[in-house]
DRENBALUM-408678 format. One line per field, with one value per residue (C-alpha): residue number from 1; x, y negated, z negated; residue in one letter. Coordinates in steps of 0.1 Angstrom, whole numbers. Layout:
REM residues N
pos	(NUM | ...)
px	(X | ...)
py	(Y | ...)
pz	(Z | ...)
code	(A | ...)
//
This chain:
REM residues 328
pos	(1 | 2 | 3 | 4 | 5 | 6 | 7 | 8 | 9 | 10 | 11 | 12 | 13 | 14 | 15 | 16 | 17 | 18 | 19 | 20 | 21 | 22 | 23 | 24 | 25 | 26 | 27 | 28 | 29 | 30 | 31 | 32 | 33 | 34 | 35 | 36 | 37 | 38 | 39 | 40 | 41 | 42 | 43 | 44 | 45 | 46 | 47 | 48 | 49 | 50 | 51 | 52 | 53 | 54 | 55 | 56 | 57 | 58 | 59 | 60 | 61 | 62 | 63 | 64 | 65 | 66 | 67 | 68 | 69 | 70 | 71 | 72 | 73 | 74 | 75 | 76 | 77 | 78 | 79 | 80 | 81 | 82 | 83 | 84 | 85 | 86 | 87 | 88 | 89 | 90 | 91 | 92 | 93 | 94 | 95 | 96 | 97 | 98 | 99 | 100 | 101 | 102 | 103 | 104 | 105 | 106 | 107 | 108 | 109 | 110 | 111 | 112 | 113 | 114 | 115 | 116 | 117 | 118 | 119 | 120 | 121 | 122 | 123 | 124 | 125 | 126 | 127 | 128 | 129 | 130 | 131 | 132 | 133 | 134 | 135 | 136 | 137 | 138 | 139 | 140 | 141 | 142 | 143 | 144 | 145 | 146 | 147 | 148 | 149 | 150 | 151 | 152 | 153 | 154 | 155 | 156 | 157 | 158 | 159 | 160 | 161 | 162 | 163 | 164 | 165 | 166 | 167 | 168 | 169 | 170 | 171 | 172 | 173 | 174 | 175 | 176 | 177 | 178 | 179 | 180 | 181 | 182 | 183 | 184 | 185 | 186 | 187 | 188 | 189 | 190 | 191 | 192 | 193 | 194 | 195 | 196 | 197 | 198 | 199 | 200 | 201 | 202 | 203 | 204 | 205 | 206 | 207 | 208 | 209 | 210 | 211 | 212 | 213 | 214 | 215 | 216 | 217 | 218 | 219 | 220 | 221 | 222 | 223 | 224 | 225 | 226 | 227 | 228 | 229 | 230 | 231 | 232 | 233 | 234 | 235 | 236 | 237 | 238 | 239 | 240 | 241 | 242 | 243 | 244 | 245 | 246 | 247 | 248 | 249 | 250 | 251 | 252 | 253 | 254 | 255 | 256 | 257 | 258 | 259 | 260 | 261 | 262 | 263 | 264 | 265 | 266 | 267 | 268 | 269 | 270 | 271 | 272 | 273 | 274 | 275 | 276 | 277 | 278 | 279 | 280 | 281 | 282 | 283 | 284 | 285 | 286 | 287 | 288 | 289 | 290 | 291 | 292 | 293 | 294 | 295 | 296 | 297 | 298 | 299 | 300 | 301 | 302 | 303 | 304 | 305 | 306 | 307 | 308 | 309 | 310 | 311 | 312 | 313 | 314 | 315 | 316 | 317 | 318 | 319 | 320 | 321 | 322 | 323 | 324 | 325 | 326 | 327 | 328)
px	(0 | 13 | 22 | 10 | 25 | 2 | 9 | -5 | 7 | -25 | -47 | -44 | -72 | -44 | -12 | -15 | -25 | -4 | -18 | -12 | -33 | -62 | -63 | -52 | -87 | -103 | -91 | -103 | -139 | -140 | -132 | -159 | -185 | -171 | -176 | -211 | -224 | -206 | -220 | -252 | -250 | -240 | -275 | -294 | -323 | -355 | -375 | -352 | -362 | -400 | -394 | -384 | -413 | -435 | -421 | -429 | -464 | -468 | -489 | -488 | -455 | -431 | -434 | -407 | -414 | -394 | -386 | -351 | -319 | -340 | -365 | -332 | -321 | -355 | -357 | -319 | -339 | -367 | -350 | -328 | -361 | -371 | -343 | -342 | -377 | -395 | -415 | -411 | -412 | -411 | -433 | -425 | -438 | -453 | -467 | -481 | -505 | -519 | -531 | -503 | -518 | -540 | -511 | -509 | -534 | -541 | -517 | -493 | -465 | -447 | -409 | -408 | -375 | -369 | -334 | -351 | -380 | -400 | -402 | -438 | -448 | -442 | -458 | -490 | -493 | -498 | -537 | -544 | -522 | -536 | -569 | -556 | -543 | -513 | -480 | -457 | -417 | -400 | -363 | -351 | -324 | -340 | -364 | -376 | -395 | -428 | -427 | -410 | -433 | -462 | -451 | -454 | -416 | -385 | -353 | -327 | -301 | -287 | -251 | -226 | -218 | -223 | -191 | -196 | -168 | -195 | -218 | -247 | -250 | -266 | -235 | -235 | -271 | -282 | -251 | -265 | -304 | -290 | -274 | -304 | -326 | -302 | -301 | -337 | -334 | -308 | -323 | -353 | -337 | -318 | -350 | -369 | -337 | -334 | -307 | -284 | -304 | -339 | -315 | -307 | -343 | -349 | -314 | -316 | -295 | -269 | -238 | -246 | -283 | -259 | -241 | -264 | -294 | -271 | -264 | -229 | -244 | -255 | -219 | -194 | -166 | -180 | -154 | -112 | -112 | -77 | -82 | -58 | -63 | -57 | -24 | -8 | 26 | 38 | 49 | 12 | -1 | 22 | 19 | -24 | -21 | -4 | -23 | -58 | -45 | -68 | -42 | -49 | -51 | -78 | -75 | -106 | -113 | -125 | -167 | -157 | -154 | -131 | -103 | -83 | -67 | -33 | -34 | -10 | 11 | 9 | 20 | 47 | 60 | 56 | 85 | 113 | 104 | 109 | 84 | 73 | 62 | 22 | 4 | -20 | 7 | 6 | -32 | -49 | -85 | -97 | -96 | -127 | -153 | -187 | -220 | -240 | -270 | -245 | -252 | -222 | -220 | -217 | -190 | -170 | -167 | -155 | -129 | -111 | -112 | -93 | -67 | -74 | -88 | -111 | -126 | -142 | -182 | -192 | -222 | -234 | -213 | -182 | -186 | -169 | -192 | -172 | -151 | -163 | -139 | -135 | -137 | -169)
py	(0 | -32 | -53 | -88 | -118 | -142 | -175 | -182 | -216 | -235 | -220 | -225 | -190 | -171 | -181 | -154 | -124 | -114 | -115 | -80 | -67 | -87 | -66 | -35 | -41 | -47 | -20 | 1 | -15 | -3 | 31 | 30 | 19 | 46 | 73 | 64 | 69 | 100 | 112 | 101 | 118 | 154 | 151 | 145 | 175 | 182 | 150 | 131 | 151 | 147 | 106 | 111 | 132 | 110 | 81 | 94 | 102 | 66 | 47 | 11 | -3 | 6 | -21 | -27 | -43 | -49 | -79 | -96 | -77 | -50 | -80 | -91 | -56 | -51 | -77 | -58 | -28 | -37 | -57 | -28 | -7 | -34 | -35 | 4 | 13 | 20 | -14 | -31 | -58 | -65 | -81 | -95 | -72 | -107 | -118 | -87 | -88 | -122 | -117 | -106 | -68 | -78 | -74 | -34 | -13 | 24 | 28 | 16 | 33 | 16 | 17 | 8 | 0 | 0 | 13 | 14 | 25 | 10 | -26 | -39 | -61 | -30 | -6 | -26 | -21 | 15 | 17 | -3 | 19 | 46 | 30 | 23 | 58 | 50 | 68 | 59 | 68 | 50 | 48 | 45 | 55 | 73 | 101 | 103 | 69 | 61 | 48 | 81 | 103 | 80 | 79 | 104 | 108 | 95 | 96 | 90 | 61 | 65 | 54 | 63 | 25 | -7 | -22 | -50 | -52 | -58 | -27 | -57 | -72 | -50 | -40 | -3 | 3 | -19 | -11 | 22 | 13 | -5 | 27 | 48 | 24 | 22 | 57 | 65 | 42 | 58 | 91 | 79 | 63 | 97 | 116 | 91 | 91 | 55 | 40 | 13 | -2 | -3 | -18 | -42 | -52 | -64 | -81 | -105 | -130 | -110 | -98 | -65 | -79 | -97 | -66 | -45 | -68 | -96 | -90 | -96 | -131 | -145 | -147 | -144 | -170 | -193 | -216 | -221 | -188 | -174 | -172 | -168 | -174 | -141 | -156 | -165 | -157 | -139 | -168 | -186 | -155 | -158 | -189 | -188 | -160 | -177 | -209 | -190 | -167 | -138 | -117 | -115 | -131 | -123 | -127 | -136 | -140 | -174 | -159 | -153 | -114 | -100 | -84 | -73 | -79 | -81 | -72 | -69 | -37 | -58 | -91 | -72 | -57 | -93 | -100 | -80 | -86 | -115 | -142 | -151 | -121 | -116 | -113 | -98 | -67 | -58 | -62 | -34 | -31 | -4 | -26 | -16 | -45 | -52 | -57 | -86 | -67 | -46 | -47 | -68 | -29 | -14 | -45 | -43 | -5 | -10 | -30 | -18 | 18 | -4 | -18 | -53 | -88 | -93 | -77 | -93 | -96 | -93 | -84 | -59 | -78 | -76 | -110 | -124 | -143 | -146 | -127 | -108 | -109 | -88 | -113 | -130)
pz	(0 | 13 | -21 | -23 | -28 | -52 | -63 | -96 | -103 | -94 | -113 | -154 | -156 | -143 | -155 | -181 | -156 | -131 | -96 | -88 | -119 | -110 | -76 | -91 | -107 | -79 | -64 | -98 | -93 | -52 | -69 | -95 | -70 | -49 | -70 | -86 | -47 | -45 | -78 | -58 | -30 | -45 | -66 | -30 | -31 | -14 | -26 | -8 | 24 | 15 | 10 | 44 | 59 | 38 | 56 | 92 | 86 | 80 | 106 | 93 | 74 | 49 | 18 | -1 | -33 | -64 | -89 | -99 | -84 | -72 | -52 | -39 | -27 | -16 | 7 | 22 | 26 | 41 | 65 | 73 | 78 | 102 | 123 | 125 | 135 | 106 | 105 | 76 | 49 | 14 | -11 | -44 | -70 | -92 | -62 | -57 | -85 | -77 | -45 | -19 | -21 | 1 | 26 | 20 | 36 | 35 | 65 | 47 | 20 | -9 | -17 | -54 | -70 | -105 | -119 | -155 | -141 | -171 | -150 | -157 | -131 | -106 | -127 | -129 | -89 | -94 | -102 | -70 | -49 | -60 | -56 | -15 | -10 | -2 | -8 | -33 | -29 | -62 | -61 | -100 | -126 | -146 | -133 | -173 | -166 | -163 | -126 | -117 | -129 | -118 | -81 | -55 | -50 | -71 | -59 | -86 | -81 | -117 | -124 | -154 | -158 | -141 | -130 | -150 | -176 | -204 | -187 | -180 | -147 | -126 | -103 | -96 | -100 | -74 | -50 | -51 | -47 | -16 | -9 | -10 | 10 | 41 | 37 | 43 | 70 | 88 | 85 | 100 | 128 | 137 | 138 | 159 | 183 | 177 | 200 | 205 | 233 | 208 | 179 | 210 | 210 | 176 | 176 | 212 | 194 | 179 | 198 | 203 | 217 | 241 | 253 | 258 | 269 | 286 | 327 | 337 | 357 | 326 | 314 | 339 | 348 | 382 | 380 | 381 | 396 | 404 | 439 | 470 | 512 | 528 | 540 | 509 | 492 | 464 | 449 | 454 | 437 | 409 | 406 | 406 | 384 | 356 | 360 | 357 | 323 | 332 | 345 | 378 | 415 | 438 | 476 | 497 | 534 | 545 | 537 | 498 | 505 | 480 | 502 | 471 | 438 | 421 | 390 | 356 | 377 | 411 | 397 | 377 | 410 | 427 | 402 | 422 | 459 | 482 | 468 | 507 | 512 | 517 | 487 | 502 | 505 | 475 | 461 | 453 | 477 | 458 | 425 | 396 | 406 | 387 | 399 | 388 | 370 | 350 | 315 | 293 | 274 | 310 | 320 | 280 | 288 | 324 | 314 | 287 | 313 | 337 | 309 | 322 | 306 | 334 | 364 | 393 | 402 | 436 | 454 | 476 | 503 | 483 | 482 | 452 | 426 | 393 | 369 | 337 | 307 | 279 | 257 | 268)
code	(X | X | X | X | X | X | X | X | X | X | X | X | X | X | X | X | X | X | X | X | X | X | X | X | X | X | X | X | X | X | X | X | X | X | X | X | X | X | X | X | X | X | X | X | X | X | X | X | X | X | X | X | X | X | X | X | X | X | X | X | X | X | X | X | X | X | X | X | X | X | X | X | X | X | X | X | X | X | X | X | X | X | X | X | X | X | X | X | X | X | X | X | X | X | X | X | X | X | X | X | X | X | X | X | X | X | X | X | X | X | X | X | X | X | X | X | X | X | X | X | X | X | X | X | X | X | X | X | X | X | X | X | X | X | X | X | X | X | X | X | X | X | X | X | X | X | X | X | X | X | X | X | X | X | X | X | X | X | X | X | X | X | X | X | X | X | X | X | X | X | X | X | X | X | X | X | X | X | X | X | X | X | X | X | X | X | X | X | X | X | X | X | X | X | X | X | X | X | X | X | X | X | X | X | X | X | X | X | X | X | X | X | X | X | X | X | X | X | X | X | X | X | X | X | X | X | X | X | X | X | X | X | X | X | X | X | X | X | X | X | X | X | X | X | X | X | X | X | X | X | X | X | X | X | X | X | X | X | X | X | X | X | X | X | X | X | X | X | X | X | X | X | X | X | X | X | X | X | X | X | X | X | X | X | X | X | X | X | X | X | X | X | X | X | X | X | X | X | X | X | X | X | X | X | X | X | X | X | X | X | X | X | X | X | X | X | X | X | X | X | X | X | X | X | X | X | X | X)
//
């Protein structure tokens, strides 16, 4: 492990703790948190499985609801759910009780979390789900509690200790409700065959929506191409090359059809011949090109294949219409 170099000068809390104990510690607290979701996962049984068939039966939404650290890590959850395709969202267990269980209906089910499991405001919802019909999965630290044995399912989240150095602030505990909830929501993704192009879908804004729902045309270079006449040099090439810093030339006939490209190799043997030579010579006709309707995953994937920063976009013509780079 690389040792780090800390300067404690500027800071009066540390100057009597040495820097490398306070991330020894940290370390120590990634290993605690580690283990408590290991601990977890070895106690996984068959009511986990059922939380998860009771899930898929469900026909309306999955309703997250909770109070305090658990409201916040319900809201995680639910969103996580959401994005997934389990639809999704998550209503504040105090809320609940004045008037937002009007937003549950029979078609629904109810994620409950409680690590003490005794949390009042969520057991009061109880009569009127039961009252709805509706399926109750709880997800507690304590299967002893009252919500556990009041709910349909409980899947136990319980830790040895929080991380906390005082054992208090919920640190463990809700690290592995979290935990629990992304877990049910990855399983249920896998069984409906969820893919990257329906996580695309929910996500149009995010980078991954971009790739995979972006066309090559909506983000390829137009302009300051690197571009070369069908009767220029070597030394034009080299010259266009650097100037444009995508790693390649392109040559064109006078009607923008790509006639061929010098890429990283080509330039690099540009190097050792006679720099009045034809570039033309050496590019490659063959070159990997991209259409404009490709997908940015389709045009990422292509590129890194070809070991360049950029490939060329041309049409059915071969006529050249930008250049796609990795980066964009």
């Amino acid at each position: 492990m690389e040792e780090l170099a800390i300067d404690n000068s500027r800071s009066p809390l540390l100057e009597s703790t040495d820097g490398l104990d306070i991330v020894n510690r940290a370390r120590a607290c990634f290993e605690e948190q580690a283990s408590a979701l290991s601990a977890i996962a070895a106690r996984l049984d068959g009511r986990f499985a059922q939380a998860v068939e009771m899930l898929l039966e469900v026909r309306g939404r999955v309703v997250v609801t909770g109070i305090g650290k658990s409201g916040h890590i319900g809201k995680k959850i639910a969103a996580t759910l959401a994005s997934t395709g389990t639809p999704s969202f998550f209503v504040h267990a105090a809320e609940a009780v004045h008037g937002d269980l009007g937003m549950i209906t029979e078609d629904d089910a109810v994620l409950l979390l409680s690590y003490s499991g005794e949390t009042e405001e969520v057991l009061r919802l109880l009569p009127s789900l039961r009252d709805l019909g509706v399926p109750t999965i709880a997800i507690v630290g304590n299967l002893e509690s009252r919500l556990a044995k009041l709910s349909d399912v409980a899947l136990d989240v319980n830790v040895r200790r929080e991380t906390c150095p005082n054992n208090l602030a919920p640190t463990s505990s809700t690290l592995a409700t979290l935990a629990m909830g992304d877990t049910l929501a990855v399983s249920l993704a896998r069984i409906r065959h969820f893919r990257a192009e329906d996580f695309a879908r929910f996500h149009p804004g995010g980078s991954l929506g971009r790739r995979l729902t972006g066309r090559v045309r909506d983000a390829m270079q137009t302009e300051s191409l690197p571009l070369l006449s069908a009767d220029a040099t070597i030394e034009e090439a080299l010259v266009t090359a650097l100037r444009g810093r995508l790693g390649l030339a392109l040559v064109t006939d006078e009607c923008g059809v790509l006639l061929g490209v010098l890429g990283p190799r080509e330039l690099e043997s540009a190097l050792a011949i006679d720099r009045s030579s034809l570039a033309i010579r050496l590019a490659s006709a063959d070159h990997p090109v991209l259409a404009p309707d490709a997908s940015m995953e389709q045009a990422v994937k292509r590129i890194r294949l070809s070991g360049m920063a950029a490939l060329p976009v041309v049409d059915e013509d071969r006529r050249l219409l930008g250049v796609a780079r990795r980066d964009e």
